[in-house]
N, C-alpha and C positions, 0 to 999 in steps of 0.2 A: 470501638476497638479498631486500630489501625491495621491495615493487612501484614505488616508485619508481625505484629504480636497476634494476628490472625494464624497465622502460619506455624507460631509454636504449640495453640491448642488445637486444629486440625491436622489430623494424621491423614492426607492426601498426598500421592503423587503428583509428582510436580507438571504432570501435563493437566493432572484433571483438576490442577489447584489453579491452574492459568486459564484453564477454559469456563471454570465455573467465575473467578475473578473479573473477565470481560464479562462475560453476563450476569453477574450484579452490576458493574454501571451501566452498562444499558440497561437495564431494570430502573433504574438509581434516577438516569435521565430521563430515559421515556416519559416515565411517574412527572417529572418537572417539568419538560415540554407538554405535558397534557395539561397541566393547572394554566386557567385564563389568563395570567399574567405574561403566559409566555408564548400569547397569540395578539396578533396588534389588533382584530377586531373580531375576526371570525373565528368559531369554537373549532380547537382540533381534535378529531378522532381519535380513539388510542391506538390504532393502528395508524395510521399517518405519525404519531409521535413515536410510535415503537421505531418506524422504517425510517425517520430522520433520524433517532439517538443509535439506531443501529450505524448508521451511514458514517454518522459523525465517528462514533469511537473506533467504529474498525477504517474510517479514513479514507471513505468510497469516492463521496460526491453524488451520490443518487438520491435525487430528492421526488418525492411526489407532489410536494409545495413549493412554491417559488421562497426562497429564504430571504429575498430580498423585501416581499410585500408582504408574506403572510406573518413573519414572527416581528414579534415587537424586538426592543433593545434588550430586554430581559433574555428572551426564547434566543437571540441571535450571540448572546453573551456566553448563555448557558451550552450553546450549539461547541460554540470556543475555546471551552474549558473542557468539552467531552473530546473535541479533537485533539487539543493539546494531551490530555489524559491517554486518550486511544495511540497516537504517534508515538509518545514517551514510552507508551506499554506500562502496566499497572505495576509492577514490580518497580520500575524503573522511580514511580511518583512516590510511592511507598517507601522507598528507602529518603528521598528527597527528605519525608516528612521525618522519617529517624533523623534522618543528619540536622536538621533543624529543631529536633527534642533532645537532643546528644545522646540516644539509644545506638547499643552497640548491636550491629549487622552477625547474627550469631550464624552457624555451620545450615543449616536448612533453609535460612533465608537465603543464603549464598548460593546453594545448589537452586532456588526458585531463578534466582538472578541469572544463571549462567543458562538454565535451561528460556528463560524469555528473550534472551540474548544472541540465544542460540550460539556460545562460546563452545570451545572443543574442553577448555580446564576452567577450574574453582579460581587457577591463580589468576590473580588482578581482575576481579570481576567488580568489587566496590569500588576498588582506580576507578575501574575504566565507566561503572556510574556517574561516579562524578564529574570525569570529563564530560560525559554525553550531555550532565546538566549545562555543565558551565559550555560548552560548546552551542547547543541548543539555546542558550541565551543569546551570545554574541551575533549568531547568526541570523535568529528571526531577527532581533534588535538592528542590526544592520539594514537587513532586506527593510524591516517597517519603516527604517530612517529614508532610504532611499525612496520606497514606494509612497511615504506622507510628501515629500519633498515635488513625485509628480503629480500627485495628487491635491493639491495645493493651487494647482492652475485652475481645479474646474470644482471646488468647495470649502466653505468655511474649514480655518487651522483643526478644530476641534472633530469636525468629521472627517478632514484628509485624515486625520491619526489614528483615526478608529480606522478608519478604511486601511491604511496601510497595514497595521496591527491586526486584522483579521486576516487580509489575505498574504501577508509575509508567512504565517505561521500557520494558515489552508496549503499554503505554497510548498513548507517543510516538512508538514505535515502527511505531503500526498495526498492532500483530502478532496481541492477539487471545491469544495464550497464559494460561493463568491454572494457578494452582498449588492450586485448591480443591478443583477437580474436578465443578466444575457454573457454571465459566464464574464472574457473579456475580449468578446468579440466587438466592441468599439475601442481598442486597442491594437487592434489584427498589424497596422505597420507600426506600432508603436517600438522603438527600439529599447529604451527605458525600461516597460513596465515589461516584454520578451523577455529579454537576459536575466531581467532582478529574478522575475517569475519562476525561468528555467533554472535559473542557477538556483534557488532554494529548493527546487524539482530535486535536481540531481543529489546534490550533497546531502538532503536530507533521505534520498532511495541506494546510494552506494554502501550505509552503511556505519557505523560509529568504529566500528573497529578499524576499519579501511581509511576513514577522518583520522582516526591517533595514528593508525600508520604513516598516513602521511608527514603529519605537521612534524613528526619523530627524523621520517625520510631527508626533507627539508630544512631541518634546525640541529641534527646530529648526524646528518648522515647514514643514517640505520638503514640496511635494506628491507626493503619489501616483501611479506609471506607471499608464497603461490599464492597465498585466497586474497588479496588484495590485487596483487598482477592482475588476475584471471578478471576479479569484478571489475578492472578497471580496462582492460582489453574491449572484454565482453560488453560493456556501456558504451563505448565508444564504438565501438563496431554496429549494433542496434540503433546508437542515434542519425550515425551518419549513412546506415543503408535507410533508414525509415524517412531521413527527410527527402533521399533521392528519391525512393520509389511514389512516396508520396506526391512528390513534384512533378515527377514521369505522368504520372497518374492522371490530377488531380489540375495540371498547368493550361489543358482547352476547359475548362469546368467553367462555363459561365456561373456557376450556383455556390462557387466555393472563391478559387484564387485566381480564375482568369483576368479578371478586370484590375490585379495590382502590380499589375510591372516584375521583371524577373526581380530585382529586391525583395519585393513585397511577398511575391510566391515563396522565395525559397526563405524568408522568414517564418512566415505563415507553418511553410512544410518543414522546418527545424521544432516550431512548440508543438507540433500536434503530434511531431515523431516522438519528443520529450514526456508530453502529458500523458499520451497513451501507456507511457512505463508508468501506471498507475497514480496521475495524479488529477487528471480528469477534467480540468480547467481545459475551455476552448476559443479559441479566434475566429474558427470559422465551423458552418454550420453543418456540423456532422448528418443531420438526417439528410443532406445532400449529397455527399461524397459518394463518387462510385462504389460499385459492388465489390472491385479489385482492390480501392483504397480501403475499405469496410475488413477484408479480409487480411491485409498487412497490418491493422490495426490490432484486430482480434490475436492475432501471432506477438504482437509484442505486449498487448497485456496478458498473455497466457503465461507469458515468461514475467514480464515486471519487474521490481526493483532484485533489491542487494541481502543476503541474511544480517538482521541485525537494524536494519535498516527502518524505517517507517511507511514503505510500501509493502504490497501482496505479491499476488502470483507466484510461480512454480521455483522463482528467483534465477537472478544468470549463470552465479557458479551451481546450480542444479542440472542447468541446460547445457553450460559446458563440459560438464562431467559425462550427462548422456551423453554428448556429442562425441565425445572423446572414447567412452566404452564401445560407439557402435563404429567406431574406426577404428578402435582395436580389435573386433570380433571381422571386420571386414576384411582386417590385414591380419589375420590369423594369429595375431598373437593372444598372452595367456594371462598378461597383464595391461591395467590400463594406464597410458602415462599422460601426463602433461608437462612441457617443459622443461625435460630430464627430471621428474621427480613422479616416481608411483604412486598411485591411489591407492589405497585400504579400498579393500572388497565390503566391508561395512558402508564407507561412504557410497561405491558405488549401487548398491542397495539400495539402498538409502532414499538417494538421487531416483532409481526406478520406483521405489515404491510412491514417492512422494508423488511424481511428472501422471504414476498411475490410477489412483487415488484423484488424482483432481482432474484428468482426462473422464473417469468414471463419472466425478462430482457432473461436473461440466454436462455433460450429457445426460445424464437424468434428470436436472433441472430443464436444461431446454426442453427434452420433450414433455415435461410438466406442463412449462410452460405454454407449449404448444397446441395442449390440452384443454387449459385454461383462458388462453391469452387469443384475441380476434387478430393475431398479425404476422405476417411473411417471416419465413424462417427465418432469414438474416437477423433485422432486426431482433429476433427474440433470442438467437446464437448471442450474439454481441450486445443485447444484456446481460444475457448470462454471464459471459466471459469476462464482462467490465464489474460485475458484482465481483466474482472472484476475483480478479486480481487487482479489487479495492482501487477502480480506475476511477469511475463515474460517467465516463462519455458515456450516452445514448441516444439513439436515432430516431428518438420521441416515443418509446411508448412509456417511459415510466409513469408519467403521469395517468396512464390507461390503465397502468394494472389493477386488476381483480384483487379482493381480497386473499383469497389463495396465492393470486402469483406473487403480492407482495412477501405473504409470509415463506415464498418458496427466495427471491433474491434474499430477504431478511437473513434466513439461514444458510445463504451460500455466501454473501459479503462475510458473517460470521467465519464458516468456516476458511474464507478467504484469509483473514484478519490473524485468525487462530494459528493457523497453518494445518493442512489438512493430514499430514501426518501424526499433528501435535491431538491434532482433536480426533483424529481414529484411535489414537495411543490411549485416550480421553476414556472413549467409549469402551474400545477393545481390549483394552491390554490384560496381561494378566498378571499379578503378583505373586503369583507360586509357579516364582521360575524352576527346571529341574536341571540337574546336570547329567541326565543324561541323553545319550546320543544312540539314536537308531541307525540303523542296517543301513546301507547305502544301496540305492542301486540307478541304475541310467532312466531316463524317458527320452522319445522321442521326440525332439520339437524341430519345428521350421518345416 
């Protein structure tokens, strides 16, 4: 039974219908990365295959296997189909396979859509599926064209395409997976395989709605919603303070980017400002980087990509909104603006509960982990924080984790993936809304 005809005989809310939906495929995967097929020689654990089909579908990059030696073509195919799956979001694949049975998209499967979408309305919510397919074609398909093209120089036609084909769509995906087995850090001044990289980064973390705003911007003229301005401001402003401070950083680092010329540095410190908005692929070797670079990392994947998007974290029109509410409480006013245009006191909500909720998440896995895990707080912060916002950099412990701490990232990539609002609503919420409204009265705070 297809999840869409799933959707007419379960009567779930649409958060707990999305949260339970990612964990059936990872259920789905796991189960298949544990069959021997889907190991090139050495048997995997079912925990190693739980915390790879986790990694894949919620779009991490955290691996506790090297995926370049330990899964065969099968395990690394199957890896490809969960990311693709996890990126698209399950709702998004599900209607794919309607529109290819000619089943008609009825009223609840619309609201599952808008809710995994995270749109404000019902209208244009199958459009705007369809674009994301056909858009998501053209894209990876390009990026793959270009990436088999450099890849061409250093192995047979038939494995440049696989290679480019995997990491064009790791790339879109924000997933962070690579099939080299050191990331693409024998790339570090490559200009080529930088740009094709980042630029599959970006477009696929700003957002589907933001993509049709544009192309619409560009070919009719349409202006631009504040939530497209804003993610596109907000991107741009994150990439280009993160490659300076990185560079500031990062530029006497014998262990990192000293040794490649200002070119080569402020390359280097443009993907690593890119990938850390949650797509996890690296050039240079993170468990080097100072303690000061470690922490402007942790800051931009706490934030992360775009709503709608195929990346995690707390997203930038989230951060913007804070940003924006505590300069209006600073400058004393009653409402909060951006742009000459008012926020709904809902969205700002919203925005707090969401930034609070994963500030909480955040924190009680580290010190879980801290419990569990033999290594220096850093490190164990900035796992955590790279699980959450489905980044994948790590500063070498993943491969150390304990059975516990794996199943402690397992479920924070998860809840990353999910969106931690969407999976409190999951757990939390309630169905027997009331209308009515109690007494009011003040508290003191600050």
């Amino acid at each position: 039974m297809s999840v869409i005809h799933l959707t007419s005989a379960v009567k779930l809310p649409p958060a707990k219908f999305l949260t339970l939906s990612f964990a059936l495929l990872i259920a789905v995967g796991s189960i298949l990365l544990w069959m021997p097929w889907s190991s090139a020689s050495r048997t995997t654990s079912y925990i190693d295959a739980l915390f790879t089909a986790t990694s894949a579908v919620c779009v991490t990059g955290l691996i506790t296997l090297n995926t370049a030696t330990h899964w065969s073509f099968v395990g690394k195919a199957i890896i490809l189909l969960l990311i693709q799956a996890g990126g698209l979001g399950v709702m998004t694949v599900a209607t794919l396979f309607a529109f290819v049975m000619g089943k008609r998209i009825g009223l609840k499967q619309r609201i599952l859509i808008q809710e995994a979408l995270g749109q404000l309305t019902l209208s244009g919510v199958v459009r705007l599926t369809r674009h994301i397919l056909l858009v998501t074609a053209i894209i990876e398909g390009f990026g793959a064209f270009l990436l088999t093209l450099r890849f061409l120089a250093q192995m047979p036609p038939l494995q440049a395409l696989w290679y480019g084909v995997f990491h064009a769509v790791s790339a879109f995906c924000n997933a962070g997976f690579d099939i080299f087995g050191d990331s693409l850090v024998r790339f570090v001044t490559d200009p080529l395989v930088n740009f094709v990289v980042t630029g599959l980064i970006i477009t696929g973390g700003i957002g589907f709605t933001v993509i049709a705003e544009l192309y619409q911007y560009f070919t009719s003229k349409e202006r631009l919603s504040l939530h497209s301005k804003l993610v596109l401001k907000v991107t741009v402003f994150l990439i280009l303070s993160g490659t300076i401070l990185v560079w500031l950083l990062e530029r006497t680092n014998q262990d990192t980017i000293a040794g490649l010329g200002i070119p080569g540095q402020l390359l280097a410190s443009y993907f690593q400002s890119v990938t850390a908005r949650t797509a996890g692929f690296n050039t240079i070797d993170i468990s080097a980087i100072r303690p000061a670079t470690a922490l402007i990392l942790i800051c931009l994947m706490f934030i992360g990509a775009s709503p709608g998007g195929t990346g995690g974290g707390i997203k930038t029109s989230t951060a913007a909104v804070i940003v924006a509410a505590v300069y209006a409480m600073a400058a004393g006013k009653s409402e909060v603006e951006i742009s000459e245009r008012r926020i709904p006191t809902g969205i700002v909500l919203k925005a707090m509960g969401i930034a609070t909720i994963s500030a909480c998440l955040v924190t009680s896995v580290a010190i879980g982990l801290s419990v569990f895990q033999r290594a220096q707080t850093l490190p164990i912060v900035f796992e955590t924080v790279s699980a959450f916002g489905t980044v994948g950099l790590s500063m070498g412990i993943t491969s150390e984790l304990t059975a516990l701490g794996k199943l402690l990232i397992i479920l924070t990539m998860f809840a990353g993936r999910v969106g931690p609002l969407t999976l409190a609503m999951a757990i939390v919420a309630d169905t027997n809304h009331t209308t009515v409204k109690h007494p009011e009265e003040k508290v003191i705070v600050g």
